[in-house]
N, C-alpha and C positions, 0 to 999 in steps of 0.2 A: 325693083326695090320697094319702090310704094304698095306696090300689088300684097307683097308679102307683106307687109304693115296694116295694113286695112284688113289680109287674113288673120295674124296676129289680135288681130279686137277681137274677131268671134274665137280664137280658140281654144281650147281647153287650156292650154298652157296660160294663156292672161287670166284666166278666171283665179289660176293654183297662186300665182304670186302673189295675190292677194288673201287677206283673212276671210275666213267662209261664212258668210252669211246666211241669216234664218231666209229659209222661203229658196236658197238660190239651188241650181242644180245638183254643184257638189253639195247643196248640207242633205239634199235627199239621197246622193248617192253614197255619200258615207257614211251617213245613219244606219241607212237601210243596208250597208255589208257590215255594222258591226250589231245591228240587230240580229244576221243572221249567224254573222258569230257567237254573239252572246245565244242564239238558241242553241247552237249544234254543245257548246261549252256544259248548260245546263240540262239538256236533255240526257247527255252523258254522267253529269252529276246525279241526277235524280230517276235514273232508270232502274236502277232496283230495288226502291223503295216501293212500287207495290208488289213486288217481287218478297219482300221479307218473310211472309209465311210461308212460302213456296219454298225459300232458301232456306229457313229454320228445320222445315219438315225433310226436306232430302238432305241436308246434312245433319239430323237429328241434335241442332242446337237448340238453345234458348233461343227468345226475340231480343233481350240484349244482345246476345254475340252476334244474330242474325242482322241487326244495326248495324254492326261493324261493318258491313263489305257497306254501308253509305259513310259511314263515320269517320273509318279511316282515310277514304278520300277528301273530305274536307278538310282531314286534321294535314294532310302531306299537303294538301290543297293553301291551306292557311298559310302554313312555315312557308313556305315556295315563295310565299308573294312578296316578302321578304330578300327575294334574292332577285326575283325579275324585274322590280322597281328601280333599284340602284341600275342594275345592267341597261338598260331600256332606258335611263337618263346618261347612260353612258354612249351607247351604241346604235339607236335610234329604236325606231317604235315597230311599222309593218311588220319588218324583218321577221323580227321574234315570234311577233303576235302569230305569224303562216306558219313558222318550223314549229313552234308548242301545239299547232291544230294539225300538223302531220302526225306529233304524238299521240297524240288522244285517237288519232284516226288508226296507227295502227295498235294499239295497245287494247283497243276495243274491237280488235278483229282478234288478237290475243283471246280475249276473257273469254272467248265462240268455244276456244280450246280447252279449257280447264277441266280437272278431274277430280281433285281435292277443292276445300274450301282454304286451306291456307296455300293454294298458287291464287284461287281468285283476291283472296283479301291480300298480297302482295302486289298483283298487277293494278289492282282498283289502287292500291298507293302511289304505285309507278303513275297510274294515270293521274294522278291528284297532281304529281308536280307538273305536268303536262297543263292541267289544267288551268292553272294557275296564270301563264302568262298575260292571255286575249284580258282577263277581267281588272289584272294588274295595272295593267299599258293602256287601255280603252278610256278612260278617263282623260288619262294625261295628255292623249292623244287628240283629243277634242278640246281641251284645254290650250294645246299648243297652235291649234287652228283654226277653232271657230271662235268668234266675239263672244264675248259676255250672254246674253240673249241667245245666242244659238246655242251656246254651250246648254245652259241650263233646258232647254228644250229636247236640244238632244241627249244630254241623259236621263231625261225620263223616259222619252225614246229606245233609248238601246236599254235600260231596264227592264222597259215594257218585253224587251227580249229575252230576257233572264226568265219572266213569269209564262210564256210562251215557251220556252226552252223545259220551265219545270212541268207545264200540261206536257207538252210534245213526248218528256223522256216518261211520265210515269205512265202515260195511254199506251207509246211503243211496249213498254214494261207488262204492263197490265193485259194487251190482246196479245199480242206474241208469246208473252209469259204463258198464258194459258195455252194456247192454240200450237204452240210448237215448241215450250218448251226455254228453263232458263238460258240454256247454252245459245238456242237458233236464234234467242231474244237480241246477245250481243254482237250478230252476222247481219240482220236488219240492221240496227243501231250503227256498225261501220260503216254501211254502205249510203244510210244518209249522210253520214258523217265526210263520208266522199266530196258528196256532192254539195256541200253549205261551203269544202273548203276551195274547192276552185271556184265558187261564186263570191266568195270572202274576196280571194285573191286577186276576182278581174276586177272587183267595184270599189275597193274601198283605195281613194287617192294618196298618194305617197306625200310623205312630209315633207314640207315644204317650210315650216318654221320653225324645226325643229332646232335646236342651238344642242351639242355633246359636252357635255362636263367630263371630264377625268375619272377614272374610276380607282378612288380611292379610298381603303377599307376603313381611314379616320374619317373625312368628309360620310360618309355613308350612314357610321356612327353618330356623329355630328348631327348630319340632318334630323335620325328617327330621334335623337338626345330633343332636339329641338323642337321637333312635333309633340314629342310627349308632355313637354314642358309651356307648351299651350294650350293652354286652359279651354280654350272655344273646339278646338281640335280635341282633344281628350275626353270632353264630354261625350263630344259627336262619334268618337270611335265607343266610349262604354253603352252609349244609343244602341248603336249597329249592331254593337256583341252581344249584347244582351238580350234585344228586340230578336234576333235571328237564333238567337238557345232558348226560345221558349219556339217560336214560332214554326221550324221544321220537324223539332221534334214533336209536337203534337200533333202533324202528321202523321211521323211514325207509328206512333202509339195509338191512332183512331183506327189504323187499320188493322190491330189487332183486336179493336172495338168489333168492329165492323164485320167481320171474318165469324166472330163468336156468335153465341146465340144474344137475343133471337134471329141478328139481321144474314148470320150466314151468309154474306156477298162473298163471289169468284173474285180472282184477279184481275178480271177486267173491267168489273164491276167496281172495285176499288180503286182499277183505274181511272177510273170514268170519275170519282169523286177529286180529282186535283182539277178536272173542270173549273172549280171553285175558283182555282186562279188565274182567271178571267177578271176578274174583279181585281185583283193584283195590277193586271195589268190597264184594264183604266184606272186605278189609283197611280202608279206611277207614270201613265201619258198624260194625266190633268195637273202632276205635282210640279212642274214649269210653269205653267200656266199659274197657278196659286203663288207658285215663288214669285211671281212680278206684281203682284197685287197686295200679297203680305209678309210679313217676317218668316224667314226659313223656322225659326225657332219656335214660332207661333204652329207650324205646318207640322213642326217632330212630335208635339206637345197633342196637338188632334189627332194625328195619324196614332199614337198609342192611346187614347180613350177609345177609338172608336175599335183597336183590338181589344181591349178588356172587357168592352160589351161584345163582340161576336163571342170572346170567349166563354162569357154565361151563357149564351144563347144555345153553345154546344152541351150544355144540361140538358136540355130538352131529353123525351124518351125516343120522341117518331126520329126516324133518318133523316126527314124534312129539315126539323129543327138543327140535325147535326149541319147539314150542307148548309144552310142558311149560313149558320153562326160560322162556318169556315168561310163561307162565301163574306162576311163582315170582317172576320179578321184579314184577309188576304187584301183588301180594301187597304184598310187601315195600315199592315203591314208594307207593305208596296208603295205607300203615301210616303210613310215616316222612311222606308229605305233610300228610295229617288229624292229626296228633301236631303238627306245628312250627305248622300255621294257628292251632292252638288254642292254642298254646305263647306265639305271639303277641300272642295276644287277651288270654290271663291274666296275659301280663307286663307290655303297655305300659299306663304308668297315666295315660297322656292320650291328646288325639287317635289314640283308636283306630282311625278309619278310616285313616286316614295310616301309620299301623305296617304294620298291613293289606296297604295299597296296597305300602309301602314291601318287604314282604316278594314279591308279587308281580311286583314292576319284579326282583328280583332272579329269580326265579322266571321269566318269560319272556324276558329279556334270555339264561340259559341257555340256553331250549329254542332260540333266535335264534343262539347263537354255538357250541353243541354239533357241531352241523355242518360248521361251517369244522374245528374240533379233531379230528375223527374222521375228518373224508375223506383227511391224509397216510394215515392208519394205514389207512383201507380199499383206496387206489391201492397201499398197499405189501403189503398182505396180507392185502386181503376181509375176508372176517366175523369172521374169529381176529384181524386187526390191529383190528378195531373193539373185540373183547371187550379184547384185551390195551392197548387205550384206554382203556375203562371204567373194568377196575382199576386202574388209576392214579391216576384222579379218584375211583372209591368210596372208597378205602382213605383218601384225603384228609379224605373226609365222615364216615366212623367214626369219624375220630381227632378232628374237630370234634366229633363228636356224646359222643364221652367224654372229652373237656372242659369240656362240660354238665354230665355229669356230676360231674365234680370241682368244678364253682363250686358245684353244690345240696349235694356233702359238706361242700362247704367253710363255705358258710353255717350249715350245722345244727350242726357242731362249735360255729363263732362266739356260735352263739345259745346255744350249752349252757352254755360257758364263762361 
């Protein structure tokens, strides 16, 4: 009996009943499988974006409709998150999180097969609801587990996987697009997709403090009535939405820069340009780190100045100047994302998963409607009409984001008094 007690200290099982601390085993091994969820998630998001000229030209579309097989994914993408929050505070977390990355897994052995472009912009929607789960639950999930301090580490963390996940799918995108073609692109893309989900599924720990609510369609109403109707949460979601509807689609739109005269780049060449988001992803591994030092509000407030300078920056004429200036946005963008997800987390004090989700339906319904708002500005004046698009929405998201500011001065006078 004793034998067994003393093995019990070192086991994995004594470590789970407790909450998971920064630094300890499980916070690296759960990080590190929802990191690679979060990449296998977003490299399947963002794999045909440098694919659009490629897609426009063999199906003799425009670049807007050619956006669509990315657009329509985030748009099914969005609404889903929506449904997988509520269920996910109902039914638990894992679960879900594995059978929606079975989807994605084979719905992207699917798209290998397509012969038209309306079965692929059908299936890229099928997969958007797919999609949706891992990014939905992922939060909450860490929420329900790690302290305070691990939390917010670890989602800049598994962010940083988001921006690795978007290098990872527009590079696969980008050489395979060229070298074998769009169809063989998405035969590659399943087969990693393989293999991120039985690594997903050995490492990441089962819930352990997870408590089930009821799932009921007034309660569910309830909750988002009540997220909405907080002020500090509402801001943070028009952040998200609106930081992320300028921010991918002027992706979109650089590659059709970039492709034309004079710079002429291939597809792989343009995929090699989301490299940029590297810089993404140390802005959101450092945005923990800065949240314990200073106001999250102070961190949404910098992380969108330091986009509306990379975004002048992509004026420049040389290529140089473009990669820079996206190399400064994705910084800055990545800062200001990992700050509000976390922002989220520490402010709603219920159904967490639902705030969550709730900030992400704002969050891809942008990257979905970014596009329609920026293509006047591009038909009337290219790249400079897209930037002088931008600024008009970042400057928006500044002034949200220092009115965060002002409600966290405003409370701390309150409390002084």
């Amino acid at each position: 009996m004793s034998g067994r007690i003393v093995k019990s200290l070192f086991s994995l099982d004594w470590d789970e009943v407790n909450v998971i601390e920064f630094g300890s085993r499980l916070f690296w091994r759960g990080t590190f499988a929802l990191v690679i969820g979060s990449f296998m998630v977003f490299a399947n998001v963002y794999v045909t974006q440098p694919l659009l000229p490629m897609i426009a030209t063999v199906f003799s579309i425009s670049p807007l409709q050619a956006s669509a097989s990315f657009t329509i994914t985030t748009l099914t993408l969005g609404i889903s998150l929506l449904f997988y929050g509520p269920i996910s505070d109902a039914l638990g977390r894992k679960g879900i999180m594995v059978f929606t990355m079975v989807g994605i897994t084979l719905t992207t052995a699917c798209l290998s097969l397509v012969q038209q472009y309306e079965q692929l912009l059908a299936l890229r929607a099928l997969q958007g609801f797919f999609l949706a789960g891992l990014p939905a639950i992922a939060v909450a999930y860490l929420g329900d587990e790690y302290t305070p301090d691990a939390l917010m580490v670890a989602v800049g963390l598994y962010i940083s996987g988001n921006t690795l996940g978007g290098i990872g799918g527009r590079l696969i995108g980008g050489f395979a697009g060229e070298w074998l073609g769009y169809s063989a692109t998405f035969s590659v893309m399943a087969a990693i997709s393989l293999v991120c989900l039985l690594a997903f599924y050995i490492l990441l720990p089962s819930s352990k403090h997870f408590e089930s609510k009821p799932l009921r369609v007034g309660v569910i109403l309830q909750n988002i009535k009540s997220h909405l109707h907080n002020r500090r949460l509402l801001t943070c979601y028009l952040i998200g939405g609106f930081s992320f509807f300028i921010f991918i689609n002027q992706y979109s739109y650089v590659t059709f820069v970039l492709e034309a005269e004079p710079y002429h780049l291939s597809p792989k060449f343009v995929g090699l340009l989301f490299l940029t988001y590297l810089a993404g992803t140390l802005g959101s591994a450092i945005s923990g780190k800065l949240a314990k030092r200073y106001a999250q509000a102070n961190i949404l407030v910098l992380g969108t100045c330091i986009f509306m300078l990379g975004s002048l920056v992509t004026l420049g004429s040389s290529i140089w100047m473009i990669m820079t200036g996206l190399l400064i946005n994705s910084f800055g963008f990545f800062l200001c994302h990992s700050t509000a997800s976390s922002f989220v987390s520490c402010h709603a004090k219920h159904a967490k998963a639902s705030a969550s989700s709730l900030y992400l339906v704002f969050y891809y319904l942008g990257a979905s409607l970014g596009g329609f708002y920026l293509d006047p500005f591009w038909q009337i004046s290219g790249w400079t009409g897209v930037i002088i698009g931008s600024w008009i929405i970042l400057a928006f998201v500044a002034l949200a984001g220092m009115s965060l500011v002002r409600l966290k001065s405003s409370s701390l006078s309150h409390g002084m008094s």
